[in-house]
C-alpha positions in Angstrom: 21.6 22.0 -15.2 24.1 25.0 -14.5 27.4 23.1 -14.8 28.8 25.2 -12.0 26.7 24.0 -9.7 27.1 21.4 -7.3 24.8 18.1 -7.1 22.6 16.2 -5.5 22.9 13.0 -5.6 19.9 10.5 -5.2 21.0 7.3 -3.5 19.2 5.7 -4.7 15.7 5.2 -6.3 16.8 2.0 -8.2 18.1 0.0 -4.8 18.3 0.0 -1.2 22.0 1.3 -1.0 21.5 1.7 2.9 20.1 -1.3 3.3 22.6 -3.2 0.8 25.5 -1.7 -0.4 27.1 1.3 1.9 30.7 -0.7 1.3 30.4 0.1 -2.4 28.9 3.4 -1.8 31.6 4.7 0.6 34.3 2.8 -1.6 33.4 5.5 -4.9 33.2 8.2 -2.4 36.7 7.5 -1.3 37.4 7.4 -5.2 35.9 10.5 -5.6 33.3 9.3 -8.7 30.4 7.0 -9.4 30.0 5.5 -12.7 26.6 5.1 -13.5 24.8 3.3 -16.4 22.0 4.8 -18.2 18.9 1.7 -17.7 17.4 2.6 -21.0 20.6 3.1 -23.0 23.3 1.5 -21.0 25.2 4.4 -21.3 27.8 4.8 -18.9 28.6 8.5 -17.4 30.6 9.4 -14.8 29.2 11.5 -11.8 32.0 13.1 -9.2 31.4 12.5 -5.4 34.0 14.9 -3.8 32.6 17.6 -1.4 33.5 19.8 -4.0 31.1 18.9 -6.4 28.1 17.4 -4.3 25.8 19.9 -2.4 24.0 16.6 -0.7 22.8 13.1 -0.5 19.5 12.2 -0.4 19.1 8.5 0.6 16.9 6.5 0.8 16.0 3.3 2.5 13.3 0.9 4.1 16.3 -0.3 6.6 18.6 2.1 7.9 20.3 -0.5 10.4 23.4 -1.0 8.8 24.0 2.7 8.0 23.3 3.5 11.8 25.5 0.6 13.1 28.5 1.5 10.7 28.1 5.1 11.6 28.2 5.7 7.8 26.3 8.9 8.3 28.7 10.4 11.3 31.7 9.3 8.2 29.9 11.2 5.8 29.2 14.3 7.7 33.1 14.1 8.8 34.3 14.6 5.1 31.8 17.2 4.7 28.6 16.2 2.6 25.0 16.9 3.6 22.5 14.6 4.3 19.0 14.1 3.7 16.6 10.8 4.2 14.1 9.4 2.6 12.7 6.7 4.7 9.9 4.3 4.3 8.1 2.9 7.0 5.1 1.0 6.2 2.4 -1.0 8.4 3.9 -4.3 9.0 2.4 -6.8 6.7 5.2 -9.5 5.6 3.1 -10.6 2.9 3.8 -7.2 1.2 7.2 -6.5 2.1 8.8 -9.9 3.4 12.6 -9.3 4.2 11.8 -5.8 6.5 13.2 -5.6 9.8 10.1 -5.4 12.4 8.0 -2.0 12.7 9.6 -1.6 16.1 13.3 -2.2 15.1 12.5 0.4 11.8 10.4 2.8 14.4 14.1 2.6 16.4 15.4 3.2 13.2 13.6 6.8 12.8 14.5 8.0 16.2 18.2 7.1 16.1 18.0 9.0 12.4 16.3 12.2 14.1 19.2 11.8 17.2 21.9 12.3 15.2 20.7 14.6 12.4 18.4 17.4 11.8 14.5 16.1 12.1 14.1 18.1 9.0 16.2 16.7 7.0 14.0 12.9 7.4 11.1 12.8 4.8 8.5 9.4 6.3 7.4 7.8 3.4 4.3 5.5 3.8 4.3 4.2 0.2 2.4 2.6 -1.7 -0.7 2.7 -0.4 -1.9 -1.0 -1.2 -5.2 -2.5 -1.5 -6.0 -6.6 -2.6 -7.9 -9.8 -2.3 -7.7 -12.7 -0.8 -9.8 -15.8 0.0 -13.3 -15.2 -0.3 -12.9 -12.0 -2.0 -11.9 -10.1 0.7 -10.4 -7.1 0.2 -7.5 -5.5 2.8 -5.2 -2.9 2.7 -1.8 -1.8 4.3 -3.0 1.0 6.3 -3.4 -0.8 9.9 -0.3 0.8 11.7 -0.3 4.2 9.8 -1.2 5.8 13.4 1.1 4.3 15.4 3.6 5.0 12.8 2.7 8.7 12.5 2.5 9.3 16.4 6.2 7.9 16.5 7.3 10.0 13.4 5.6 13.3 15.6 7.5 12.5 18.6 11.2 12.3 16.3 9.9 15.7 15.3 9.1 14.4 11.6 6.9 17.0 9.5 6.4 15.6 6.2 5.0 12.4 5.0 5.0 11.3 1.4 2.4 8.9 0.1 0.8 7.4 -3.1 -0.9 4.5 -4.5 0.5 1.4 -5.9 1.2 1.4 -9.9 -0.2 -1.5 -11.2 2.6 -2.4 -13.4 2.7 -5.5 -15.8 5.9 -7.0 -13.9 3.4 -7.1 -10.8 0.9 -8.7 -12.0 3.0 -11.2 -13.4 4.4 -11.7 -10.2 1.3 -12.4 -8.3 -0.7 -14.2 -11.1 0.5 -17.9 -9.4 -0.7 -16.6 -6.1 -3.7 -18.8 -5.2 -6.3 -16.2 -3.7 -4.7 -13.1 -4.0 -4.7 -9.8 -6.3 -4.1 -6.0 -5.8 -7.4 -4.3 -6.5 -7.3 -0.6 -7.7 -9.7 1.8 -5.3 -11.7 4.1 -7.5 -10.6 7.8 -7.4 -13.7 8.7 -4.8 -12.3 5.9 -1.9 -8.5 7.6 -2.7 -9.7 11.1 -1.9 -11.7 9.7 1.1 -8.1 7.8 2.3 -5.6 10.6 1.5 -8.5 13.2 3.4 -8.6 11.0 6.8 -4.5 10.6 6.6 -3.9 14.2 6.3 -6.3 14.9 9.3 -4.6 12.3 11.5 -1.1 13.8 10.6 -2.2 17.5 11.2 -3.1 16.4 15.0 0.8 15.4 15.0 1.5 19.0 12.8 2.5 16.4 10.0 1.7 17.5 6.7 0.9 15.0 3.8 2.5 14.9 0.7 1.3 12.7 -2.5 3.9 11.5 -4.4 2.6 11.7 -8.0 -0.6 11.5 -7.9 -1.9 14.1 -10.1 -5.6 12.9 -10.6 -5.9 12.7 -6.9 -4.4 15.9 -6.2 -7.1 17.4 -8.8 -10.4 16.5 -6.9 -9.1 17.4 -3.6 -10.6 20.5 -1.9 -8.4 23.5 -2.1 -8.2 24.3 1.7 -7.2 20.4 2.3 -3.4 21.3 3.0 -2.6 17.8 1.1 0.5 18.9 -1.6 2.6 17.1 -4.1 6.0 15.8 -3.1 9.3 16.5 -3.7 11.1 13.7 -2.4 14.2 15.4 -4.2 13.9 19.4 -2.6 16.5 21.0 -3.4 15.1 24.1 -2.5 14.7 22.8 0.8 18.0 22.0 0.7 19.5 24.9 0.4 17.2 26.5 3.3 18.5 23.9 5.8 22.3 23.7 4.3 23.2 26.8 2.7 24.8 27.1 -0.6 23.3 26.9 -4.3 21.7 24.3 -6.1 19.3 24.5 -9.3 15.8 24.1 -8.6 14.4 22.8 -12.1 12.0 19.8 -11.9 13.8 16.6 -13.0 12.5 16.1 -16.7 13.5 12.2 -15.7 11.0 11.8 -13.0 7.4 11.6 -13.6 6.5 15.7 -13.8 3.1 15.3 -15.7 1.8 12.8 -13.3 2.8 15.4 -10.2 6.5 14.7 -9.5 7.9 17.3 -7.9 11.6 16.0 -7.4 14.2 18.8 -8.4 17.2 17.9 -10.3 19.6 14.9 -9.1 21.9 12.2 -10.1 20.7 8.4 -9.3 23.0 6.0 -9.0 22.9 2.1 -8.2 21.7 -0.1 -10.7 18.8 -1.9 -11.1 20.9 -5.3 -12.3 24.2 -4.5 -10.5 22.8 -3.7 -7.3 19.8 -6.0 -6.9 17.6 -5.0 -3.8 17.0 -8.5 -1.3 13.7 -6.8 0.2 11.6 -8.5 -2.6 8.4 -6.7 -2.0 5.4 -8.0 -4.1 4.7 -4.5 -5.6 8.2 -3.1 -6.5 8.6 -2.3 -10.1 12.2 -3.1 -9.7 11.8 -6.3 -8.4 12.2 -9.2 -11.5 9.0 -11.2 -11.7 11.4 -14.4 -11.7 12.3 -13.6 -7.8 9.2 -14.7 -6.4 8.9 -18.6 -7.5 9.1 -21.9 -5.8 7.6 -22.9 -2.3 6.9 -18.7 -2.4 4.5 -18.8 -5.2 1.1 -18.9 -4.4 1.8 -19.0 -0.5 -0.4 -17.2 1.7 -0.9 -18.9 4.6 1.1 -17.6 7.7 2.5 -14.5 5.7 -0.9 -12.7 7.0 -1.1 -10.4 10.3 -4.8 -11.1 11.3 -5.8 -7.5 9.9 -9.0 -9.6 8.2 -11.1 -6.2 7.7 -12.0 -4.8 4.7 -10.1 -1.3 4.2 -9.1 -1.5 7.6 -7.9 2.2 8.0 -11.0 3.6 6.5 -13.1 1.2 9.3 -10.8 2.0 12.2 -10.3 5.9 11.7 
C-alpha cells in the first residue's frame, strides 16, 4: 500500500466494537493510534487514527444502539473522519443469534443510521445464510423475515445487500455437537443458486441489488444477466466516489480473494481475545467453543420462533 496514502480502517471484523467497545475505540482516537496485534503472530503494530492519516471508518455492527445513543457517529464526523456501515440484520431467530436486540429495535436502528448519514454509505448484511436440523429431522433456515427486512432497508433508501452461506468451521461443530437434536446442514450448490436467485428478485422490486460475500462457487453457476455480484464490504473505491480524496484500491491479500472477496485494502483492529464479542451466535468463527456450555448446551426448547417449515423462504417466496 502507497505509504502516502491515507487508510481505511475496518472496525472491526474480529468484534462488535459498536456494539461493545466505542469507549476504547474513541479513547485511541483521542490518542491518535491503535495498537493492534497480529492473531497469527501476535505481532504488535501500530496504526495512526488522526484525520490526517485515515480516509474512513468502516464499522461494523449487529447493534448500533449504543453508537446512536452516545452520538459517537455525530463525535466522529465533528473531528472530521468519514463513515461507512456495515450492518447486519438477520431474521429474528434467538436460537442463532441469542443476545440481539429485537428485529424492530435493529429495524429502528437502520433508519436512525440512514437519518443522520448518507443512505449510501449503509451496506445491510443478511449473513450467514443458515440452514439445520432439529427434532425429527427437520430441517429450517433463517430466511423467514428477509422480506420484511428488505422492504424496511428500501424505505431507509438502502441499495446493497451482502449475503453468504455459513462456513462450517470445526469450532462450530464443536460448539453444537452437545446440542440434543440439532445440526447445521450444508444446501447443495443447486438449492444456493435457487436461494440467492429468489433474494435477488425480491431486492430488485425494492431497487436493492445483492451482493455475495465470498462465495465464488456460487457466483460461478449463476446466469450472467442475474445482476447478483461479489461484495466488497471494504470499497474503497466507493469511498472515494461518496467522500472525495484518494485511497488505494488493491484487493486485501488478508481477506479471502480466491474464494471471491472483494474487500479493498484496510486496517482491522479489535482483538479477537482482548475484545471478546457478548453476542455469542452459534455460527461465529470467533466465538470460543467453551462459551456455549452449562444449562445452554443442548437447550432448544423455547429458543425457537414457530418458523417449523422446511426452507421456509424457499416455501414462502
Amino acid at each position: 500500500m502507497n505509504s502516502s496514502l491515507p487508510i481505511v480502517i475496518s472496525a472491526s471484523r474480529r468484534t462488535d466494537i459498536p456494539a461493545f467497545y466505542m469507549e476504547w475505540f474513541m479513547d485511541r482516537i483521542e490518542k491518535g493510534s491503535f495498537e493492534v496485534i497480529n492473531p497469527y503472530n501476535h505481532h504488535v503494530s501500530v496504526v495512526p487514527a488522526t484525520c490526517e492519516n485515515v480516509h474512513s471508518i468502516v464499522f461494523w455492527s449487529k447493534n448500533f444502539r449504543p453508537f446512536i445513543e452516545n452520538g459517537y457517529g455525530d463525535k466522529l464526523k465533528k473531528r472530521g473522519y468519514n463513515l461507512f456501515f456495515n450492518f447486519t440484520i438477520n431474521s429474528y431467530l434467538p436460537l442463532l443469534e441469542p443476545n440481539l436486540p429485537s428485529l424492530a429495535d435493529r429495524l429502528d436502528q437502520l433508519e436512525s443510521l440512514s437519518d443522520c448519514f448518507n443512505s449510501n454509505t449503509i451496506n445491510w448484511r443478511f449473513d450467514p445464510l443458515c440452514f439445520y436440523k432439529t427434532r425429527g429431522n427437520q430441517l429450517m433456515d433463517n430466511l423467514h423475515d428477509f422480506s420484511l427486512i428488505a422492504e424496511k432497508a428500501s424505505n431507509c433508501g438502502i441499495k446493497r445487500c451482502i449475503t453468504s452461506f455459513m462456513d462450517h468451521y470445526p469450532k462450530i461443530k464443536k460448539r453444537t455437537a452437545r446440542m440434543a437434536d440439532f445440526s447445521f446442514t450444508d444446501p447443495p450448490l443447486e438449492k444456493k443458486k435457487e436461494i440467492v436467485l429468489k433474494m435477488a428478485k425480491i431486492l430488485s422490486e425494492k431497487i436493492i441489488s445483492l451482493q455475495t460475500c465470498c462465495e465464488k462457487e456460487v457466483i460461478d453457476v449463476l446466469p450472467l444477466d442475474c445482476g447478483i455480484t461479489k461484495s466488497s464490504c471494504i470499497p474503497n473505491d466507493l469511498l472515494v466516489e461518496i467522500f472525495g480524496g484518494r485511497l488505494s484500491i488493491r484487493k486485501d491479500s488478508g481477506q479471502r480473494i480466491k474464494s471471491g472477496c472483494g474487500c479493498k485494502v484496510s486496517v482491522d483492529i479489535g482483538s479477537y481475545n482482548l475484545h471478546p464479542c457478548y453476542h455469542n451466535c452459534l455460527f461465529c468463527y470467533a466465538n470460543p467453543a467453551k462459551r456455549l456450555g452449562g444449562k445452554d448446551a443442548g437447550k432448544l426448547e423455547g429458543r425457537e420462533t414457530g418458523k417449523s417449515q422446511s426452507l421456509s423462504f424457499t416455501e414462502r417466496h
